[in-house]
C-alpha positions, 0 to 999 in steps of 0.5 A: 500500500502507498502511504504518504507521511506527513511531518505538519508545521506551520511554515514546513510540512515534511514528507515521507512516501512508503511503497511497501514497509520502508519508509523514505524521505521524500520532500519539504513542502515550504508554505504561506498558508494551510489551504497552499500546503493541503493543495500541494499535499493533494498534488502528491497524493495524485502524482504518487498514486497514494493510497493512505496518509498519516499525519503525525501527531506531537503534543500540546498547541501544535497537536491540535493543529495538527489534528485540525489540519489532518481533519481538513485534509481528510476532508478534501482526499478520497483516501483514509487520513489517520493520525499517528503519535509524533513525539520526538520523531525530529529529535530522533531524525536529527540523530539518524541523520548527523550518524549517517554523516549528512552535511549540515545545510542538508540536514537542516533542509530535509529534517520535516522530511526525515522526521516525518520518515521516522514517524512513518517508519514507526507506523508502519512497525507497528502495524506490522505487530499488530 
């Protein structure tokens, strides 16, 4: 199944796409606006023939728009939207990341998308234990 991971953010989402179990990065959406950034979300998920989206969820104020910017999603996709637990995912990409030997500047640029790689990644193992 092709699922598309989403990293939210107010200004960068993160992507992450899996075909089968492995998750990978697949790009940073920079955006103005919500509606911009559901747009561009809509785009890949016809371009990459998606088939479910998850979007990780963290903790406190930005779960909440997290929360409300997968709702609105859902919304305008004709695929399952399904929330998942986030915290520390872009913690734990920066450390795969600077192990990995990554330059800085590249780094900085993907993180949203290696964070929302981890997050994925998570997913989809437990999903396979269930």
């Amino acid at each position: 199944m092709r699922t598309l991971g989403i990293d939210y953010g107010r200004r960068k989402i993160g992507l992450a796409i899996s075909v089968a179990k492995i998750a990978e990065p697949l790009m940073v959406i920079v955006t103005k606006s919500e509606k911009e950034a559901i747009g561009r979300i809509i785009r890949v998920v016809k371009e990459e023939k998606i088939e479910r989206v998850v979007v990780g969820i963290s903790e406190g104020e930005m779960a909440k728009e997290s929360k409300a910017f997968s709702l609105k999603l859902e919304a305008m996709v004709n695929i399952p939207v399904e929330m998942f637990d986030e915290t520390l995912s872009t913690l734990e990409a920066q450390e795969l990341s600077k192990k990995t030997g990554i330059g800085r500047d590249k780094r900085k640029r993907l993180e949203d998308a290696f964070a929302a790689c981890v997050m994925l990644q998570s997913y989809l193992e437990q999903e396979t234990d269930v």
